[in-house]
PyMOL commands that place a pseudoatom at each C-alpha (Angstrom):
pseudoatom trace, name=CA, resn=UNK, resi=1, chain=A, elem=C, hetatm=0, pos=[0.000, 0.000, 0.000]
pseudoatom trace, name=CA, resn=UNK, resi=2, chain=A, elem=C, hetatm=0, pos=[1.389, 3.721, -0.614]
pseudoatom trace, name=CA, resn=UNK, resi=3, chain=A, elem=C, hetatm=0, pos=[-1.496, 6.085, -0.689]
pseudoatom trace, name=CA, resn=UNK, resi=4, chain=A, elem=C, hetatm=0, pos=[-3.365, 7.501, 1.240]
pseudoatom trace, name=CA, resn=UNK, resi=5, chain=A, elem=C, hetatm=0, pos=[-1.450, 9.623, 3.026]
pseudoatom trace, name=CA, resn=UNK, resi=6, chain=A, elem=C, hetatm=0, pos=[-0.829, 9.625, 6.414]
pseudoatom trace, name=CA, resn=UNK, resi=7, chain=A, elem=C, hetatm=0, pos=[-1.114, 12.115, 8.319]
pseudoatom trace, name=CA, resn=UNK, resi=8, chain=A, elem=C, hetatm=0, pos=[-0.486, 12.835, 12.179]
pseudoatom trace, name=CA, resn=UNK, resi=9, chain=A, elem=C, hetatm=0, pos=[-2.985, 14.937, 14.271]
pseudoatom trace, name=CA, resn=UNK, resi=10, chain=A, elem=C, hetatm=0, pos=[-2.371, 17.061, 16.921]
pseudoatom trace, name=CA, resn=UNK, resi=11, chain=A, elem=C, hetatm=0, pos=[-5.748, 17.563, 19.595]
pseudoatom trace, name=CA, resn=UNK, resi=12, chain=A, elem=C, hetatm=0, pos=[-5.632, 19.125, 22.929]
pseudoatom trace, name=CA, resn=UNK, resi=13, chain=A, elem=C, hetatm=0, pos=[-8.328, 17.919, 25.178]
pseudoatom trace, name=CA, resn=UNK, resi=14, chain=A, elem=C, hetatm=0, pos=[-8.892, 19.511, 28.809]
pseudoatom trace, name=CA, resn=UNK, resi=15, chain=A, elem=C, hetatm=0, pos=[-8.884, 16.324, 30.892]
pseudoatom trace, name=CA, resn=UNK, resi=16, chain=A, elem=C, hetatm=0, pos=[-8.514, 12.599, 31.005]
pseudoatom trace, name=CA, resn=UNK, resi=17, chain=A, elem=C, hetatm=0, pos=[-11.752, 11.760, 30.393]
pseudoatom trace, name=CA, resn=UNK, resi=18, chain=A, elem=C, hetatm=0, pos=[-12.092, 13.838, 27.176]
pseudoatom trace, name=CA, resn=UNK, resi=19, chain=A, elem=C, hetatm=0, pos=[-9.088, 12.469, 25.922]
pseudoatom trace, name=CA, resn=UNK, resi=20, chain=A, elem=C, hetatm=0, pos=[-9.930, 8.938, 26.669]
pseudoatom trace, name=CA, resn=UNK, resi=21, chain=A, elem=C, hetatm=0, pos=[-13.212, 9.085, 25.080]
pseudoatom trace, name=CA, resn=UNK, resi=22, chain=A, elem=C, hetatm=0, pos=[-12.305, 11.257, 21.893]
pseudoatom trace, name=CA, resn=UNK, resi=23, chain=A, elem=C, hetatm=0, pos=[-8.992, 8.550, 21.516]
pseudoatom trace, name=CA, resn=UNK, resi=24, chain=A, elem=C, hetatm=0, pos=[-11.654, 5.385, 22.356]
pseudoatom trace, name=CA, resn=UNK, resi=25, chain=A, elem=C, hetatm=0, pos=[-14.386, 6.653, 19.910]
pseudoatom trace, name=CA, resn=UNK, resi=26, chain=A, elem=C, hetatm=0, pos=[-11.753, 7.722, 16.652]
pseudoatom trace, name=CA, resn=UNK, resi=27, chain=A, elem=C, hetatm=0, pos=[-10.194, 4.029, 16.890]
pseudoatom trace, name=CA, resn=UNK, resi=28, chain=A, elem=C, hetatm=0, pos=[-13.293, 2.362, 17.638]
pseudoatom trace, name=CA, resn=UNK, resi=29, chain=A, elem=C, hetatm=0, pos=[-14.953, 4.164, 14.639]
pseudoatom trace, name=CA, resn=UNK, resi=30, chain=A, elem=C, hetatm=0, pos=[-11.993, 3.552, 12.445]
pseudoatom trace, name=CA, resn=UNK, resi=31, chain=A, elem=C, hetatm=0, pos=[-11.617, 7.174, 12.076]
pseudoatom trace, name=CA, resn=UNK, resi=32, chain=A, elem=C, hetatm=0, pos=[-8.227, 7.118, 13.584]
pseudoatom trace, name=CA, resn=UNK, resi=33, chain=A, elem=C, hetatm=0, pos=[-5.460, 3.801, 13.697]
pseudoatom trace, name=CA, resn=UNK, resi=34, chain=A, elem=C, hetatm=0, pos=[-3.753, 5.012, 16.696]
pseudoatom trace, name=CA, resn=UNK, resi=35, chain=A, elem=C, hetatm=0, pos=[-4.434, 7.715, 19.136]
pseudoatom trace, name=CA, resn=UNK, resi=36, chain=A, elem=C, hetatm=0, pos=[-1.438, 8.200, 22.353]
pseudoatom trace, name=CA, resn=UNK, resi=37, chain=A, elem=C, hetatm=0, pos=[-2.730, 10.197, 25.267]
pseudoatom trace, name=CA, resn=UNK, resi=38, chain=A, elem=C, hetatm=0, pos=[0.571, 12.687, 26.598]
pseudoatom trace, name=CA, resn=UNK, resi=39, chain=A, elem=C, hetatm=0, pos=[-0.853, 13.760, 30.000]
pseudoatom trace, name=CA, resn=UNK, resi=40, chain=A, elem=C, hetatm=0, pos=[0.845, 16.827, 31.593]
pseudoatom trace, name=CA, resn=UNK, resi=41, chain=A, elem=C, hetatm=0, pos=[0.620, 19.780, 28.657]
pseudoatom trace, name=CA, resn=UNK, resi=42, chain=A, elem=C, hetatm=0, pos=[0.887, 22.925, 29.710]
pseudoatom trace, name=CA, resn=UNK, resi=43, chain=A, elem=C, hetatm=0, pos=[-0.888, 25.317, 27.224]
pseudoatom trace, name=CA, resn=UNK, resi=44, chain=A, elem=C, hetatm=0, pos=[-0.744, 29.038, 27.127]
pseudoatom trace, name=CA, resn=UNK, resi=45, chain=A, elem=C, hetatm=0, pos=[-2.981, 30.847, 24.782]
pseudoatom trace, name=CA, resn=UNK, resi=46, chain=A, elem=C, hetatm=0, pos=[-4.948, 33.951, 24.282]
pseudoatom trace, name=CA, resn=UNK, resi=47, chain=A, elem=C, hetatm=0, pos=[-9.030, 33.186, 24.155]
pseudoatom trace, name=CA, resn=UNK, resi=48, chain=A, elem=C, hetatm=0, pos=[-11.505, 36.522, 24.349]
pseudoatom trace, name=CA, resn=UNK, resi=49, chain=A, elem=C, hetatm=0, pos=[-9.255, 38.450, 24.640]
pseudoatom trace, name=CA, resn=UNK, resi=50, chain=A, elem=C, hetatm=0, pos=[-7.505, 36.868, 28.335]
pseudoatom trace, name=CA, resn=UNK, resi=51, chain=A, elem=C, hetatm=0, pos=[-4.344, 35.278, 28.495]
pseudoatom trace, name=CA, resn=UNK, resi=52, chain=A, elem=C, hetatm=0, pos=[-4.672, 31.204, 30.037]
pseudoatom trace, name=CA, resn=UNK, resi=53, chain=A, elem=C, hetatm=0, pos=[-2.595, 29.105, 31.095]
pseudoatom trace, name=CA, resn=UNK, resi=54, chain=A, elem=C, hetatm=0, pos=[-4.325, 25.213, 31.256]
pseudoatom trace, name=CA, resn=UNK, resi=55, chain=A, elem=C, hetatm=0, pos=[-3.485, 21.524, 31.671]
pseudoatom trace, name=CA, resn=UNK, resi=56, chain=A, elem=C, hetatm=0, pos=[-4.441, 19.438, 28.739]
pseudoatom trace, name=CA, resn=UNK, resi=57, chain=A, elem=C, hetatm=0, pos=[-3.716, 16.435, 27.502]
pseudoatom trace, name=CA, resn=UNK, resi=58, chain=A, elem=C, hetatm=0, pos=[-2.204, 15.926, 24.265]
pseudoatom trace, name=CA, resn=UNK, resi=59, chain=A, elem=C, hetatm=0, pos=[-3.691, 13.357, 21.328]
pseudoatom trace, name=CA, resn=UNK, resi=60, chain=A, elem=C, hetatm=0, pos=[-1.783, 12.235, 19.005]
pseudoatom trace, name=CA, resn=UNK, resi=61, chain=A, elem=C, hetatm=0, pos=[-3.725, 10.569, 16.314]
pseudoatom trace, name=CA, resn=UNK, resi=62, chain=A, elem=C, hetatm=0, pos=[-2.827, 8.559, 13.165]
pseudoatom trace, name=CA, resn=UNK, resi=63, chain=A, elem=C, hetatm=0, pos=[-5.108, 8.729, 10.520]
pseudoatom trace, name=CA, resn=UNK, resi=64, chain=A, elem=C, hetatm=0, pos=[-4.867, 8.601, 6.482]
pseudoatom trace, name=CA, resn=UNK, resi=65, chain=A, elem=C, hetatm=0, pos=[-5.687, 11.651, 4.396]
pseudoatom trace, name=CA, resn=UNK, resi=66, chain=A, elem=C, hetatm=0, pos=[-9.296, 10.171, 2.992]
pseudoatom trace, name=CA, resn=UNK, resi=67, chain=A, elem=C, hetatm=0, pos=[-10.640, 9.708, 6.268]
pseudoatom trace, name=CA, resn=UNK, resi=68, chain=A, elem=C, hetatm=0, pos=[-9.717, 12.677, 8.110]
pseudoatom trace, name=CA, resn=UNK, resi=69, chain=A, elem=C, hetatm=0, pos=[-12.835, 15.020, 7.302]
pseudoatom trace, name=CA, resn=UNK, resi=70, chain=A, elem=C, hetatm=0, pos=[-14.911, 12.358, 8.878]
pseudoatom trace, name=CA, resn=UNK, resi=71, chain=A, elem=C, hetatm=0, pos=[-12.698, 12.063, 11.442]
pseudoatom trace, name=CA, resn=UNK, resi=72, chain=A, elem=C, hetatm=0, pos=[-12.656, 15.955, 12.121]
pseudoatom trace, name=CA, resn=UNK, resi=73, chain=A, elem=C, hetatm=0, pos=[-16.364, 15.858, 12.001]
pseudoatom trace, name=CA, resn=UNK, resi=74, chain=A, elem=C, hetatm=0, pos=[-16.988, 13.198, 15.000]
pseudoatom trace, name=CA, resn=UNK, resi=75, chain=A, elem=C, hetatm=0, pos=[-13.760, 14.954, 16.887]
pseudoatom trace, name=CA, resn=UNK, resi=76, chain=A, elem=C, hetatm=0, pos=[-15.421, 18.401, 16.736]
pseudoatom trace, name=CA, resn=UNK, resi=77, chain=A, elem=C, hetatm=0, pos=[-19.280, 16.605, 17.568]
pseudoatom trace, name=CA, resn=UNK, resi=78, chain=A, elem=C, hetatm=0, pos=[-17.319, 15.285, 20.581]
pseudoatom trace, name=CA, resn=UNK, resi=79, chain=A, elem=C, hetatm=0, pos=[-14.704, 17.726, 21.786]
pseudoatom trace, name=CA, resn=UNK, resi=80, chain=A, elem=C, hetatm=0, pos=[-16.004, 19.605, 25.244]
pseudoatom trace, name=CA, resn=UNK, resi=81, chain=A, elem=C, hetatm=0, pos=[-14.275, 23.167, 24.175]
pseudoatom trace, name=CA, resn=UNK, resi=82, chain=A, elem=C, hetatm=0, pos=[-15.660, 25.692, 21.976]
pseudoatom trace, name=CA, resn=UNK, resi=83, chain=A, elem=C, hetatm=0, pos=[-12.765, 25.922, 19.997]
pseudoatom trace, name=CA, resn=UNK, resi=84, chain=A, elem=C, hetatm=0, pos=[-10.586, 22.278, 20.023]
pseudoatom trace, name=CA, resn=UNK, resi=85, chain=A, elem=C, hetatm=0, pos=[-7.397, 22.197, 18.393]
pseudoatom trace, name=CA, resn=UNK, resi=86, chain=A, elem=C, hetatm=0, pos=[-7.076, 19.957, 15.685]
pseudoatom trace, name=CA, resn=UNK, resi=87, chain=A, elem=C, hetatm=0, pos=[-3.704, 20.211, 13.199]
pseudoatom trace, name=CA, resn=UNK, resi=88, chain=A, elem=C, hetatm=0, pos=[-3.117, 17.786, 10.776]
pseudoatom trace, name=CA, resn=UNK, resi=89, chain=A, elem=C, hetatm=0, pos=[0.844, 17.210, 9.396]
pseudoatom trace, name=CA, resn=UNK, resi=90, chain=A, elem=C, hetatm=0, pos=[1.427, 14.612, 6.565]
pseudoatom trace, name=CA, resn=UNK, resi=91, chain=A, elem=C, hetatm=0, pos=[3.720, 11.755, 7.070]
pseudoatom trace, name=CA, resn=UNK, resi=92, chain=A, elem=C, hetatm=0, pos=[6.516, 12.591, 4.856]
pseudoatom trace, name=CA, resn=UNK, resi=93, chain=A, elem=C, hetatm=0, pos=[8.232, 9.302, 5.713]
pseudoatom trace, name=CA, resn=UNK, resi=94, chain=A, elem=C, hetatm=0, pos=[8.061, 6.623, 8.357]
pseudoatom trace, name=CA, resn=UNK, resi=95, chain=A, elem=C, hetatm=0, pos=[8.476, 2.478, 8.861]
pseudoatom trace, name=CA, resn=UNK, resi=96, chain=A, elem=C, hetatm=0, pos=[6.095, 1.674, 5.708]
pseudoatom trace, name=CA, resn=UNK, resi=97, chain=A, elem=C, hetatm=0, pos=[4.987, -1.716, 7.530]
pseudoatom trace, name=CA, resn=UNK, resi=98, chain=A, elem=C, hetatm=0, pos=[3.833, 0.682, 10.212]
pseudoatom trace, name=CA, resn=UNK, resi=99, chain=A, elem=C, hetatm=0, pos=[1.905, 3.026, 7.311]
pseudoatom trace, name=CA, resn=UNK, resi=100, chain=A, elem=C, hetatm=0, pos=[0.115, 0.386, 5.665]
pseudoatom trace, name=CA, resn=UNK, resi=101, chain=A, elem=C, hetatm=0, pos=[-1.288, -0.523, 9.347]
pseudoatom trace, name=CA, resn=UNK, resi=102, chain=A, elem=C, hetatm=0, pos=[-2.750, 2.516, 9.939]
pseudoatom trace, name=CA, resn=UNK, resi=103, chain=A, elem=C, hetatm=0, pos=[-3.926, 2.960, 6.260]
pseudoatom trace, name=CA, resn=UNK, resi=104, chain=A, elem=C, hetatm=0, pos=[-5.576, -0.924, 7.208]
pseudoatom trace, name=CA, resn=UNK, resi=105, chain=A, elem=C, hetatm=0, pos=[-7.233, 0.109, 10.161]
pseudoatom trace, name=CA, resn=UNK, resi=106, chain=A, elem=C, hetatm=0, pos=[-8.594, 2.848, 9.049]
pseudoatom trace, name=CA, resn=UNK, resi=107, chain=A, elem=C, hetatm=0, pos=[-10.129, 1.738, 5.624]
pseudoatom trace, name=CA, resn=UNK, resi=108, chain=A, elem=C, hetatm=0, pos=[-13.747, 1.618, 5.631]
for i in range(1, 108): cmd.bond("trace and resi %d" % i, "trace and resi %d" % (i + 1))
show_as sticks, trace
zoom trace
């Protein structure tokens, strides 16, 4: 397998339970291959206009390039903040036994 493309998704969420539920839904849903959970982010931002500092958790999910608007659509259905964070960077290169996994488990 070489296409789709993979990409890698960055999400903050603002607890545990967020996190575990957005990363337990994506992979359950096949919307995502992987997602890791990196407890302990520190995220300073400006929101209306106030400076905030908040502890997040970080999700890192793997997902191909033809399922990511469905995957942004549940995220952003599920995601407790207003405004969640989602950034998607394509996988320029990586272990291509470990690509055509997540392109697998994420094919419909």
């Amino acid at each position: 397998m070489s296409d789709p493309t993979i990409l890698l998704c960055l999400c903050t969420c603002p607890d545990a339970a967020s996190a575990q539920r957005l990363a337990e839904t994506l992979v359950g849903e096949r919307l995502a291959a992987c997602v890791n959970r990196l407890p302990g982010v520190h995220s300073t931002y400006r929101w209306q206009g106030e400076m905030h500092t908040d502890g997040e958790e970080l999700l890192l999910i793997k997902t191909s390039a033809t399922r990511f608007e469905a995957m942004q659509a549940r995220l952003l259905e599920l995601h407790p903040s207003e405004l969640p964070e989602l950034i998607a960077l394509p996988v320029e290169r990586g272990h291509a036994a470990y690509l055509d996994w997540v392109r697998a488990n994420v094919a419909r």
